[in-house]
C-alpha positions as CSV (number, residue, x, y, z in Angstrom):
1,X,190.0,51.5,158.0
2,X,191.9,53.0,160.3
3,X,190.1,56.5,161.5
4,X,193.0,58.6,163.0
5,X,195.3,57.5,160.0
6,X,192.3,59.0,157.8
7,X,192.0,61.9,159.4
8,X,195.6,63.1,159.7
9,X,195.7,62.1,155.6
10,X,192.4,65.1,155.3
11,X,194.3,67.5,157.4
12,X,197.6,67.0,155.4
13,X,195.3,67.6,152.3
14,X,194.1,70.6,153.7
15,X,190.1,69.0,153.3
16,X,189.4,69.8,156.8
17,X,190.3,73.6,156.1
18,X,187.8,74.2,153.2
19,X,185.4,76.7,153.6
20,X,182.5,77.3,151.4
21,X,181.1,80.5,150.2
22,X,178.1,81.5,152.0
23,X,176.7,82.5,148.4
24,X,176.8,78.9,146.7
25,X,173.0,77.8,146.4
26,X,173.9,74.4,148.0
27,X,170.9,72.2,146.7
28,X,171.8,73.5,142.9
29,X,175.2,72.3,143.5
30,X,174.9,68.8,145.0
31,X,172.5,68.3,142.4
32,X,174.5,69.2,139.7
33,X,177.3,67.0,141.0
34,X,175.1,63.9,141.7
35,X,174.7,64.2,137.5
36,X,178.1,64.9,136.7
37,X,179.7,62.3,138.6
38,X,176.9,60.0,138.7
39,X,176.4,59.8,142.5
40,X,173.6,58.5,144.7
41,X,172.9,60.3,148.0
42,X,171.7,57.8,150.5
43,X,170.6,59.5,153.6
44,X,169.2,58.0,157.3
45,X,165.8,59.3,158.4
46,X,167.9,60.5,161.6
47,X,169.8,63.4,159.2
48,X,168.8,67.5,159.7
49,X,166.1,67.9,157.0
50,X,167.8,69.9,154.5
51,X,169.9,66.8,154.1
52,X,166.8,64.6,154.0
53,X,165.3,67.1,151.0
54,X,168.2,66.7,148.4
55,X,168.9,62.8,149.2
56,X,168.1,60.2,146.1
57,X,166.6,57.6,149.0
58,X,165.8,58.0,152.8
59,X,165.5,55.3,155.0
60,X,166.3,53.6,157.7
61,X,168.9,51.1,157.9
62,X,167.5,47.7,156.1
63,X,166.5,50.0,153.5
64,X,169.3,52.0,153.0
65,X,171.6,48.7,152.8
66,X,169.2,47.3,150.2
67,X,169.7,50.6,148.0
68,X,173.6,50.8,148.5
69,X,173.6,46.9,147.3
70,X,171.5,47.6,143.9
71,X,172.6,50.6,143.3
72,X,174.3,51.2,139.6
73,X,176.0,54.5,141.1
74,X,179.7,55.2,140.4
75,X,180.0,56.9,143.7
76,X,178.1,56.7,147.0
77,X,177.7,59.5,149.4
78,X,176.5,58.2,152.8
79,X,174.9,60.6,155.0
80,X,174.4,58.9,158.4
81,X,176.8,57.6,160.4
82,X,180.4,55.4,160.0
83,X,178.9,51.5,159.9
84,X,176.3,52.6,157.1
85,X,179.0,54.0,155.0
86,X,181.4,51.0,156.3
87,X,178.0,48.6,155.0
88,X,178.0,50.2,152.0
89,X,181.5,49.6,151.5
90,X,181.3,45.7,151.5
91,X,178.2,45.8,149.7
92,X,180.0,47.7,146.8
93,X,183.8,46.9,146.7
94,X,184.2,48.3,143.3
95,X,182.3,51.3,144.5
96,X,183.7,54.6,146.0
97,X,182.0,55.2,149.0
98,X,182.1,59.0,150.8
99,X,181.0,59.7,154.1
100,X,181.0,63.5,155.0
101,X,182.6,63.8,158.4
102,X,184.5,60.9,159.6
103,X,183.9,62.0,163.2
104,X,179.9,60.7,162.4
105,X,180.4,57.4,164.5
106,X,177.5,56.0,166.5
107,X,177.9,55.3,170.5
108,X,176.1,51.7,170.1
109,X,179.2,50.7,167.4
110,X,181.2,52.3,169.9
111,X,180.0,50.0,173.1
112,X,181.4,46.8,171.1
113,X,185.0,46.8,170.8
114,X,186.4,44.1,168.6
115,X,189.1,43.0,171.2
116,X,186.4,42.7,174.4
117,X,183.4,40.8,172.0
118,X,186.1,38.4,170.6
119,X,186.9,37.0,174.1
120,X,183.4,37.6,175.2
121,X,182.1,35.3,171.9
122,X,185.1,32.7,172.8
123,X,183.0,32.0,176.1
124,X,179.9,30.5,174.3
125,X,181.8,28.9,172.1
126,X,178.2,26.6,170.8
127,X,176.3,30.0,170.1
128,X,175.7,31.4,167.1
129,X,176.1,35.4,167.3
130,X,173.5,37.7,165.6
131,X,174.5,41.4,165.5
132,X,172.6,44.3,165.2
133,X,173.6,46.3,162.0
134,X,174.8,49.2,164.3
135,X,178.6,47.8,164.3
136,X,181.7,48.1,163.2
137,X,182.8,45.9,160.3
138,X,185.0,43.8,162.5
139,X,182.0,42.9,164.9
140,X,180.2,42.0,161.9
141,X,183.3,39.9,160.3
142,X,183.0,38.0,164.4
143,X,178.7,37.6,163.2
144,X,177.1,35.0,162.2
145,X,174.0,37.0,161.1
146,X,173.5,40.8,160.8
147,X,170.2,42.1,162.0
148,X,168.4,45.6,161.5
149,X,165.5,46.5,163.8
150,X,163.1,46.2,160.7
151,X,164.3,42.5,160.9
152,X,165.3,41.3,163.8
153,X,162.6,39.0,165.0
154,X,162.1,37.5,161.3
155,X,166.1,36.3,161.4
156,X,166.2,35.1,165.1
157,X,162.9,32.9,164.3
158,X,165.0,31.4,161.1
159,X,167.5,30.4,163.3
160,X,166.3,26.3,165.0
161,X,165.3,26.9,168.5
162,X,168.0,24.6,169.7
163,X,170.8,26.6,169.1
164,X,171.4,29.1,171.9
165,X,172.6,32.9,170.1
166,X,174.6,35.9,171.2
167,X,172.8,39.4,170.4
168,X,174.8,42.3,170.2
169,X,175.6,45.0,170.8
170,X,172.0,46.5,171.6
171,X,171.0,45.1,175.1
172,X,167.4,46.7,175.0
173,X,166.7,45.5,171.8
174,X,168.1,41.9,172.6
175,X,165.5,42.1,176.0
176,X,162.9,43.0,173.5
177,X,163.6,40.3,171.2
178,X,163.5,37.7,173.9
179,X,160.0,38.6,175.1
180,X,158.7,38.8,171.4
181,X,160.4,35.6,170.2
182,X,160.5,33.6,173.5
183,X,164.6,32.8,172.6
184,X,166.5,33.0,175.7
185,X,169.6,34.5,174.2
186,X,172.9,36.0,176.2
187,X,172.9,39.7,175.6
188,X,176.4,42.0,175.0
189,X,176.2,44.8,177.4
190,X,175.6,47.6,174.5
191,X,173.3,50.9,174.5
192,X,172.3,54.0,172.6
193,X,173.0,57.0,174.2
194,X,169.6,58.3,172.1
195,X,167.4,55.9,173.1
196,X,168.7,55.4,176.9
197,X,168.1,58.9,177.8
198,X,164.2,59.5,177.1
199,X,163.2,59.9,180.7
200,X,159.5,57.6,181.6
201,X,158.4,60.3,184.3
202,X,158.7,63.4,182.1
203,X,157.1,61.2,179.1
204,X,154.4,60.1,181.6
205,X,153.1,63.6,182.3
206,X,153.4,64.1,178.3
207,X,150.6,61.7,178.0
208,X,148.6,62.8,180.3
209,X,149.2,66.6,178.8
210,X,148.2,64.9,175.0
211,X,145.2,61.9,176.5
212,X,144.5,61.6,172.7
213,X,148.4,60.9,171.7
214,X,149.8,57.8,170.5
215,X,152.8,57.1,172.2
216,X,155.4,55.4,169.9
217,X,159.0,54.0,170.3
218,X,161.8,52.5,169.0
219,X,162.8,49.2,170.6
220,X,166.5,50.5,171.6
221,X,164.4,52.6,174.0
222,X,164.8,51.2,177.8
223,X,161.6,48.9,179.0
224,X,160.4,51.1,181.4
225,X,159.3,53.5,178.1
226,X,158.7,50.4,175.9
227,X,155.8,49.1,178.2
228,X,154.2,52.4,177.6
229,X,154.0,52.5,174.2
230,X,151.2,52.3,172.1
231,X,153.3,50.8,169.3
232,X,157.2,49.3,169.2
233,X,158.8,49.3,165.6
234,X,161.8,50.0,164.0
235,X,162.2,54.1,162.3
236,X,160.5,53.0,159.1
237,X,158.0,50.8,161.0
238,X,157.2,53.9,163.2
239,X,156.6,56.1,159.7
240,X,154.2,53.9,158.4
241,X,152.2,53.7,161.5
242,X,151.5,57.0,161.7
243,X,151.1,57.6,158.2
244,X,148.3,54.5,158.6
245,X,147.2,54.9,162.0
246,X,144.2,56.9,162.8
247,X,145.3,59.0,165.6
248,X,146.0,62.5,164.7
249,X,148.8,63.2,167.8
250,X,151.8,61.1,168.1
251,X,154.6,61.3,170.8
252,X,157.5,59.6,169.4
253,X,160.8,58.0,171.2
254,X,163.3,58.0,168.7
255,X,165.5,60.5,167.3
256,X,164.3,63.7,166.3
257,X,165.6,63.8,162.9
258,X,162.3,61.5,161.7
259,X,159.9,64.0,162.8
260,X,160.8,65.9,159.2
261,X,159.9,63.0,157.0
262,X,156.5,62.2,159.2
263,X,155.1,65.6,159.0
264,X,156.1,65.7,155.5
265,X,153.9,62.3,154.7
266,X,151.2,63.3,157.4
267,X,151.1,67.6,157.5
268,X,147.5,67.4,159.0
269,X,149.3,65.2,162.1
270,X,151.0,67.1,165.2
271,X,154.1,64.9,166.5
272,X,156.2,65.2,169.8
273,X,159.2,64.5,170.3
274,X,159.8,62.4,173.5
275,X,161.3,64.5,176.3
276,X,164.8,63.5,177.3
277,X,166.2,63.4,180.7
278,X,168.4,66.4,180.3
279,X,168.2,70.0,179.7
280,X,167.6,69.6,175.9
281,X,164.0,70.6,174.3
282,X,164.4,67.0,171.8
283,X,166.5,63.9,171.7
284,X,169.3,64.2,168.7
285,X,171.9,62.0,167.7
286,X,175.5,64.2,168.1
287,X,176.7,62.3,165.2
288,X,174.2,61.8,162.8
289,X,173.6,65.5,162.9
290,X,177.8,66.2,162.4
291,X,176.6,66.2,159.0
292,X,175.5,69.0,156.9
293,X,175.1,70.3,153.6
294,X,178.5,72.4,153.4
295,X,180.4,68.9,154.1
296,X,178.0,67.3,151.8
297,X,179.0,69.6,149.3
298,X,182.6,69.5,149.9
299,X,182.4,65.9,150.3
300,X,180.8,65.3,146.8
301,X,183.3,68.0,145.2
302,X,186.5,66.4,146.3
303,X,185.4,62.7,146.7
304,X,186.7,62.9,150.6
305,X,186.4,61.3,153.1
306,X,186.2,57.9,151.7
307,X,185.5,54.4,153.4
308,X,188.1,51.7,152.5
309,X,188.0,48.2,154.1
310,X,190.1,45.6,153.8
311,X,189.6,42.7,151.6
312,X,190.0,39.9,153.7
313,X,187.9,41.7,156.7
314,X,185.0,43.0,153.5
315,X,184.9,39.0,152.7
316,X,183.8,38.2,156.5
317,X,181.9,41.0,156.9
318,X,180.3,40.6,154.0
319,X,178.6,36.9,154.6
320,X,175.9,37.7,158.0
321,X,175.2,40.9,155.8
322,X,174.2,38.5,152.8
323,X,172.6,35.8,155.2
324,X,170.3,39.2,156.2
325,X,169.0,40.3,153.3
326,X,168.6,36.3,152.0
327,X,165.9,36.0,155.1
328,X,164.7,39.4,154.8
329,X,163.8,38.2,151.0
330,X,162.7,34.8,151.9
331,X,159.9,36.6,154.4
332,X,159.0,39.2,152.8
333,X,160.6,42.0,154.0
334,X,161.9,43.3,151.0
335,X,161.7,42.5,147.6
């Protein structure tokens, strides 16, 4: 879909000029509308916690594609970011899908435009491409396989050793894969702005403040701070260790937005967020946390903004995303 055309069609709707009364209990209201209209909120681990407390299912972003393709939902809210609405989408063509601010996009979608990766893909014409799930649906309709950080490893090992593969658009989790898997595969130049800016000097002296901390990360995170860590996983890999792990401190390298669902599994638990190398007290993502629960509730009220794709570009998309979750089966990973 074509963003700016979207937008200009909410502002000639007046959408973008609805205000809601500061007296509307919120919760009551979204939950009353998830029943009357039969919609399931699907929300990313990353989203403010009053978001997280009136979602249907929170995960991260294997598990929230596995939920938007079973779901038996009329109408989908997505509360994340544009390429899990856009995933839900060509998962659920017959579906409406609603993302509450269409301004939610995500820098690492942003670092692969279709135009550059098409003629960057045309040079290794005899490599396969796997592509991390944080894309745009054209990257992924370019893919040969779609890859989460839950899965990663698991679908570059399916792949025969012989064939040489593209990873995009994440560069640090492409250097991460290498080491794990051994693959020697050529990398797009692509970053999170979250997970590039935790700064290894101001995390070092956290460590040594916390000597009984477990230092976690996310493998989007720059190597400097993934040598550190204690452990590497993806956000719902990084959950389940701490809820498992006997350590009672845990500085984490991720987005903030987690920190809410780990104290909520683990309240006896203290958890730090990694320091950033700015000004800021924690590391958020600016557009996961574009979303609140006023747009939520306008968004669910009026069924707007809502994701449309393209057949013919849904249909492309749509094969890596199935090749994904037939491996992620196949192993294990989900059920």
């Amino acid at each position: 879909m074509d963003i700016n055309i979207a937008k200009k069609e909410l502002k000639e709707k007046g959408f973008l000029d609805i205000e809601v009364s500061p007296t509307l209990d919120l919760f009551a209201e979204i939950e009353k509308l998830k029943k009357e209209k039969n919609i399931v909120l699907l929300a990313h681990y990353y989203q403010e916690p009053d978001i997280q407390d009136v979602a249907d299912y929170i995960g991260d972003s294997l598990g929230l594609a596995q939920q938007a393709a079973k779901t038996d939902a009329d109408i989908i809210v997505f509360a994340g970011v544009h390429f899990m609405a856009e995933t839900a989408k060509i998962l659920n063509p017959t579906k409406k899908v609603l993302l509450p601010d269409l301004n939610a996009g995500c820098s690492l979608a942003d670092s692969a435009p279709e135009k550059l990766f098409k003629a960057f893909k045309a040079k290794y014409p005899n490599h396969v491409v796997v592509t991390y799930i944080n894309c745009s649906a054209e990257i992924k309709a370019l893919s040969d396989y779609i890859c989460t950080s839950s899965n990663a490893e698991k679908i570059i090992e399916s792949i025969p050793k012989e064939q040489p593969i593209i990873f995009a658009p994440d560069r640090n989790l492409g250097a991460f894969l290498m080491k794990k898997t051994g693959r020697d595969m050529v990398l797009w130049n692509g970053s999170c702005q979250v997970h590039e800016i935790f700064s290894l000097e101001k995390i070092t002296k956290l460590k040594i403040r916390h000597p009984k901390a477990q230092f976690i990360a996310h493998p989007e995170c720059e190597e400097a701070v993934l040598e550190i860590a204690d452990f590497i996983g993806s956000t719902s890999q990084l959950l389940k260790y701490t809820e498992q792990n006997e350590a009672t401190e845990f500085i984490v390298a991720t987005e903030t937005g987690i920190l809410h669902k780990m104290q909520q599994i683990s309240p006896d638990k203290t958890f730090i967020p990694a320091p950033p190398n700015n000004a800021c007290a924690c590391n958020d993502c600016p557009y996961m946390k574009l979303n609140t629960l006023e747009k939520l509730y306008t968004c669910m009220e009026y069924e707007l903004p809502e994701i449309t794709i393209e057949e013919d570009l849904r249909l492309a998309a749509l094969k890596p995303i199935e090749r994904m979750m037939e491996i992620s089966k196949a192993t294990g990973l989900i059920k």
